[in-house]
C-alpha positions, 0 to 999 in steps of 0.5 A: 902671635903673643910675645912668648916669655921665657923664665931662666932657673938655676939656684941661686939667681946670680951666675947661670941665669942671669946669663941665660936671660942676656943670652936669650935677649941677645938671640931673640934681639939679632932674630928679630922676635919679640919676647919677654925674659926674666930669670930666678933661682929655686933658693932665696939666697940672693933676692935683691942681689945683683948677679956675680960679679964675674957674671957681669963682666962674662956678659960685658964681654959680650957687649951685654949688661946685666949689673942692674938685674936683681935676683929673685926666687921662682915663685908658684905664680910664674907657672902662669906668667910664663910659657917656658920655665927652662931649668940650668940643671937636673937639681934645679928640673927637681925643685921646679917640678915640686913648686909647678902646680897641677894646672900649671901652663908653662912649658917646663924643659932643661936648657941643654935639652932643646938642643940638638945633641947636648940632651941630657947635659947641664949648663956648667956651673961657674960658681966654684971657679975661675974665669974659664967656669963663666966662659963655659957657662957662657958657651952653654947658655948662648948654644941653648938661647939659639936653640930656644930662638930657633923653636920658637920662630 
C-alpha cells in the first residue's frame, strides 16, 4: 500500500490549515499509519509565513509544533501530488474546483464532510477573534483528522 498524502486548504495558510495538517499527523501517528501531509491557502497572502501566532500556541497546547511550517498557495501541481485535497470551507471547495484540472487524480472533499454527522459544516474560522475561535477551529480540525484516519485504514 502507498503512503496516502493529504493536502489541507483554507485561504490564507495560517490558522485552519495548518492546524488541520498537525491534527492529521497527530491521528495518523497515534494510528500508526504512514502518510504525507501539507497544507496551502487558495490566496497567496502569507507565502513563507509562518502560521498565526495563535495557531502556534492552539497546537502547543496540544504538544504539537507547527512555528516552523511555512505558508504557500495551492498550486495546479498538487492535483497530482496528492490523493486528497480537503477544503476548510465552501469558499475554499470553490477556488479548488476552479484550479483542479480536468484529468486531476486528487480526491477532492470538504473537511466536516467526512464526518459522520457534520456534512455540510465548515471548519470554524478563528481569524477574526479571540482564543475561544482557535479552540473551536481545533475541535473541528481533530474531529475531521479522525474521520479522515478512519476511512483511510
Amino acid at each position: 500500500m502507498t503512503t496516502p498524502a493529504i493536502l489541507f486548504v483554507c485561504l490564507g495558510n495560517i490558522c485552519r490549515s495548518p492546524l488541520a495538517e498537525a491534527a492529521f499527523r497527530e491521528a495518523a501517528a497515534r494510528a500508526g499509519l504512514a502518510v504525507a501531509a501539507d497544507s496551502a491557502g487558495t490566496a497567496d497572502y502569507h507565502v513563507g509565513e509562518p502560521p498565526d501566532p495563535r495557531s502556534i500556541a492552539t497546537a502547543k497546547r496540544h504538544g504539537i509544533d507547527i512555528a516552523h511550517y511555512r505558508g504557500r498557495q495551492l498550486a495546479v501541481e498538487d492535483f497530482d501530488r496528492f490523493d486528497w485535497i480537503v477544503g476548510m470551507d465552501r469558499s475554499n471547495m470553490r477556488d479548488i474546483e476552479r484550479l483542479r484540472p480536468s484529468d486531476s487524480r486528487a480526491k477532492v472533499a470538504m473537511f466536516m464532510d467526512l464526518v459522520p454527522g457534520r456534512e455540510g459544516a465548515e471548519v470554524a474560522d478563528p481569524w477574526h477573534g479571540g482564543e475561544d475561535n482557535f479552540v473551536r477551529t481545533w475541535e473541528d480540525v481533530s474531529r475531521g483528522a479522525e474521520a479522515l484516519v478512519a476511512l483511510l485504514r
